[in-house]
N, C-alpha and C positions, 0 to 999 in steps of 0.2 A: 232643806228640811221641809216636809209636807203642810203646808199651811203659813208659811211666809215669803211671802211678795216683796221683793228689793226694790220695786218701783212706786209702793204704796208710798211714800215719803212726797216724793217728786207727784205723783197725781192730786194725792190733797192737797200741796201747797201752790197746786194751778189751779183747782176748785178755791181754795180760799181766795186766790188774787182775784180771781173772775169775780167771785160775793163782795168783794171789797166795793170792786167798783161800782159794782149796780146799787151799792147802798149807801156812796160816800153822798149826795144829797137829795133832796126834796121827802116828803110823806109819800103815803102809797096814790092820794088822788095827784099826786104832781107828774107829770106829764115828763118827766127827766130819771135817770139820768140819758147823756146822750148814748146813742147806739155807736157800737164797733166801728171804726172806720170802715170795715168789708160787708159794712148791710147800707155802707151809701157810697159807694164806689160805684166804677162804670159796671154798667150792666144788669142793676140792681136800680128799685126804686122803692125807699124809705116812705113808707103809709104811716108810722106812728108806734103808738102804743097801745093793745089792749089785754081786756084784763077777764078773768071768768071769777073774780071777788077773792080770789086771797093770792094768784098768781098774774104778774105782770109780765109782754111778749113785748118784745121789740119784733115789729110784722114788717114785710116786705115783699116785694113781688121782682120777680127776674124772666128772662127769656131763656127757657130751655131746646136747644137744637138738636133733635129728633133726627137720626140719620138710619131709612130703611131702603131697602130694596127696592127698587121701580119694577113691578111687576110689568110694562110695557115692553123693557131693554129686549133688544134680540137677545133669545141664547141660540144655542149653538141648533136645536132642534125645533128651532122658530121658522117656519115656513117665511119667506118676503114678504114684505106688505104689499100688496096690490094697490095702488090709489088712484090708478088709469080712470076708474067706474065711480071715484068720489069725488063731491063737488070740494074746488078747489080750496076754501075755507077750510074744510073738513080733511083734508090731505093735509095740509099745513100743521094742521091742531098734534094729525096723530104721528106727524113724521117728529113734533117736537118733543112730545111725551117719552118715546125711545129713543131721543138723545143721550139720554142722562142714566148710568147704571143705578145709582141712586141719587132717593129723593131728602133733600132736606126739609124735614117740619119745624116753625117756629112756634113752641106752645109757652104760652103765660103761664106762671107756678106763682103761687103764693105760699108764705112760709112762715111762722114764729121761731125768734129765740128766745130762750129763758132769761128773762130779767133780774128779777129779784121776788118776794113774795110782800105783802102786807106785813109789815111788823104788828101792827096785832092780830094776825092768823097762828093758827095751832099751827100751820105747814112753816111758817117763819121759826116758831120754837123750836119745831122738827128739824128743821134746815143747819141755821144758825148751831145748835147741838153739836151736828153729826159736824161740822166743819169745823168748834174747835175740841173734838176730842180725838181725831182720827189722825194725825201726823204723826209718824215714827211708830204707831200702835200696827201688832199683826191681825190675820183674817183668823189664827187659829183660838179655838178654847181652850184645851187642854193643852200643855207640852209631854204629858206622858199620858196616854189610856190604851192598857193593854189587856187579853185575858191570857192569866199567866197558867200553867200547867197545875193541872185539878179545876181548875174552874167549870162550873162554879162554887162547889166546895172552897174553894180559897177565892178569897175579893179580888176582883179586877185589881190594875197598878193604875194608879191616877193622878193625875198633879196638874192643878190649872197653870195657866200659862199668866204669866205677871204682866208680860206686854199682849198680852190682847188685846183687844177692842172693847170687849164689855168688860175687863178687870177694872172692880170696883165701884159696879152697879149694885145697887138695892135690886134682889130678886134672881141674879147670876146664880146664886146653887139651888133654887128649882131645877134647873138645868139636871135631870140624871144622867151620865155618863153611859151606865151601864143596867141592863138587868136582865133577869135570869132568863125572860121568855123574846129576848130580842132574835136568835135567831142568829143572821146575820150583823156585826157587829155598828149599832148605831141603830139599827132599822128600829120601828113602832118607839121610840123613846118616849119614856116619861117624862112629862112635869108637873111641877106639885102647883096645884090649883089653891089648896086649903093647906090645913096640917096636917088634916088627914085623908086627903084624896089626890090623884094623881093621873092627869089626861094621858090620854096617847090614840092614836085613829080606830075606826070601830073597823072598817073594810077587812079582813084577811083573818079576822082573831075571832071567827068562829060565829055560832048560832047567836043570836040578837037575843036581850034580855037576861036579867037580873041571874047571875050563875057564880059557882066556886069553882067554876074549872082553875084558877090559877092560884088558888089556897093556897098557901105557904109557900110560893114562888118570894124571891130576893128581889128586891129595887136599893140600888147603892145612890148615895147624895153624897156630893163633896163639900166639907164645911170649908172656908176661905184659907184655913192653918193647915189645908190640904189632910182633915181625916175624917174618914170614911166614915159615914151613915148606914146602916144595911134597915131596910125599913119591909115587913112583911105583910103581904097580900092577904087579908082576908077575903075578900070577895068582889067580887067586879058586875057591870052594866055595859052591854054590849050593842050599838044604837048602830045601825044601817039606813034607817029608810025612817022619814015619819019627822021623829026629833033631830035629825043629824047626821052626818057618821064621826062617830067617835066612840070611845070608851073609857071608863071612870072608872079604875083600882081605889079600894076602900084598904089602907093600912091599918094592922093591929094596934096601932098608938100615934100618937099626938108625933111628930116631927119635932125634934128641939128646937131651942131659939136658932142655934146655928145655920140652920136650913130656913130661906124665908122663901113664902110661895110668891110667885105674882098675881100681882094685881090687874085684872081684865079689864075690857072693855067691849062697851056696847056696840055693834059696828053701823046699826042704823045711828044712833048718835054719835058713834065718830064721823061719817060718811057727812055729817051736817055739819062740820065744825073743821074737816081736813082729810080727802081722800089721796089717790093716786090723780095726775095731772099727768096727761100725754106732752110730752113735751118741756115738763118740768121736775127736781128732782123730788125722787119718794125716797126719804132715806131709814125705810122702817129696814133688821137686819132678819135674816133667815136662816135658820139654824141648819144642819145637814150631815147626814150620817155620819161623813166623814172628818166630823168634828170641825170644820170651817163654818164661815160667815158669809152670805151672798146677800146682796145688797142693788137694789136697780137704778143705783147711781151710778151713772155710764164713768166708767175707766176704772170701776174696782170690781174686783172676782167675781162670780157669781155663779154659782156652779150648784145652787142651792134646788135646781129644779131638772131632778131627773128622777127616774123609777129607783123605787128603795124611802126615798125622804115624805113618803106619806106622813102624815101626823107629826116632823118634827115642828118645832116653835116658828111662829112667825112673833119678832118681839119691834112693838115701838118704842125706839130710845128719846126717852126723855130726859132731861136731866137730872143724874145720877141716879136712876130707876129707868128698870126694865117694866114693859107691859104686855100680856098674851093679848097677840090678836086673832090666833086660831093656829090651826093645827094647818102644814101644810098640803093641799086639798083637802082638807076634814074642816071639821066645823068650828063656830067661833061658840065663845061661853054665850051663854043664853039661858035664861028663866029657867025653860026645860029641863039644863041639863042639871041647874041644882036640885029641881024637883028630886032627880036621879040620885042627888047626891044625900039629898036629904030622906030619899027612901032607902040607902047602901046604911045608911047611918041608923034608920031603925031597924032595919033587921039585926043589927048590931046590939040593940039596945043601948044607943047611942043618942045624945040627944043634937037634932039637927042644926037648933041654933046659936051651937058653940064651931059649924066647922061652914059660914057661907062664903062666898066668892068676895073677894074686895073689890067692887066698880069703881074705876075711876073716873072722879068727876071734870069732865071738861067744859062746866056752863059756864065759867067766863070769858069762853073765848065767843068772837062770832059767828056766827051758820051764816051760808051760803048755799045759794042755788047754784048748785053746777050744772 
């Protein structure tokens, strides 16, 4: 079936064993635990431990053997060497050089692996998370979304999948399945930012600035009891260049309890408190047209980054709560764009300060210089 992986079991539960050990002793300034036997085995030489403040490496340096071609070697339309006329030194040196078809290079590499993170870094709450909620859980959202005949006259078919990954997060039916101007099935998808506004990317969806081109166009929400929300477009804000790329749909009504938006985040303040680390894992998930999860935790899917998945969610899982961190290639929430939201809402005669973004606060964790 499209979107479950029979391997995902067996790869989180070798990501866990791996997290165990790096964290069974010492705090983050402790200089332990010890490294893998195969970063101090022959051929390898164990330098330590370093850290860039909330991620810890096990480093090391090895010989790599570099095997190229001797540009010297006869080939077949290599004129003799002459060395009658060079001084004997000098004949010696070049007769040795095209001995050998190839040359072997011994170059020094140095290397990190991933240790473990600071138990008090956001990347540690990030980490720890994603390790114990993902065993026996699939990559898919949905187990049914379909558009069934008459559509969109008749509601998409839709039904979350129970063993997902984010089944049972605070924020999971922001998530819209489906709506009326996607076009191809998944592509620009909505999420609900407010109750009553809903992102998706600015690129592809027409002239920039405040417009009713999608007036009375459908956006469907699925409440957790698997039924359908149909929510209608009053008017939209269309950002290319300047503020962003994105776009902000303005619904005719408040969203019920059932539907909860997410909660955003600042990305200059998250960027101080826990980014992406080359070398260690990021385990924010990524939403994608085709209703799966990509994740750049090496040995799970990720298929979340190709043409078509502009604007769907990038969400960081925290525990039990989902958080927008921007639209994929499109832009992160930002002042601006409630400006935008909060100008959709007067033209409405709406009042702005019943519908703002929810920041979430991450000051008590610590910032680092990366």
């Amino acid at each position: 079936m499209p979107g479950k992986f029979p391997n995902l079991r067996f790869t989180t539960l070798k990501f866990l064993l791996l997290f165990a050990a790096a964290q069974t002793q010492g705090s983050a300034g402790e200089l332990s635990p010890a490294p893998p036997a195969a970063l101090t085995g022959p051929g390898t030489n164990f330098l330590g431990l370093t850290t860039n403040g909330p991620a810890w490496f096990w480093s090391y340096s090895y010989n790599h053997n570099l095997l190229t071609p001797n540009p010297h070697y006869p080939r077949p339309d290599t004129p003799p060497l002459d060395t009658n006329r060079l001084p004997p030194a000098v004949s010696k040196r070049l007769l040795e050089l095209r001995r050998d078809q190839f040359r072997t290079n011994v170059l020094s590499l140095t290397n990190s692996v991933f240790c473990r993170f600071a138990p008090e870094s956001l990347n540690y709450l990030l980490w720890t998370n994603f390790t114990a909620h993902t065993n026996g859980r699939e990559m898919s959202l949905w187990s049914t979304r379909v558009h069934p005949p008459g559509w969109p006259t008749n509601p998409p078919t839709v039904s979350w999948n129970h063993r997902g990954q984010l089944w049972g997060t605070t924020g999971l039916t922001a998530l819209s399945p489906c709506w009326q101007q996607e076009g191809v099935s998944g592509q620009a998808p909505i999420t609900l930012l407010t109750r009553r506004h809903g992102y998706t990317r600015g690129h592809g969806m027409g002239v920039e600035g405040f417009r009713t081109n999608y007036k009375g166009k459908k956006v469907w929400f699925l409440a957790t009891n698997n039924v359908l929300v149909t929510a209608i477009i009053s008017r939209e804000v269309v950002r290319t260049s300047g503020k962003g790329d994105y776009t902000v749909v303005l619904f005719s009504k408040d969203m019920p309890d059932s539907i909860t938006p997410l909660g955003v985040v600042d990305p200059a303040a998250l960027h101080e408190k826990a980014r992406f680390v080359d070398e260690a894992p990021w385990p924010a998930f990524y939403t994608e047209q085709g209703g799966t999860l990509g994740t750049m935790v090496r040995g799970f899917p990720g298929p979340a980054f190709k043409p078509g998945d502009s604007g769907s969610a990038n969400l960081l899982f925290l525990p039990g709560e989902l958080v927008f961190l921007g639209g994929r290639g499109t832009a992160s929430a930002s002042r601006a764009m409630q400006e935008d939201m909060d100008e959709l809402c007067r033209l409405e005669g709406l009042n702005p300060g019943r519908y703002q973004m929810r920041w979430v606060d991450f000051s008590q964790y610590p910032a680092y210089k990366f």
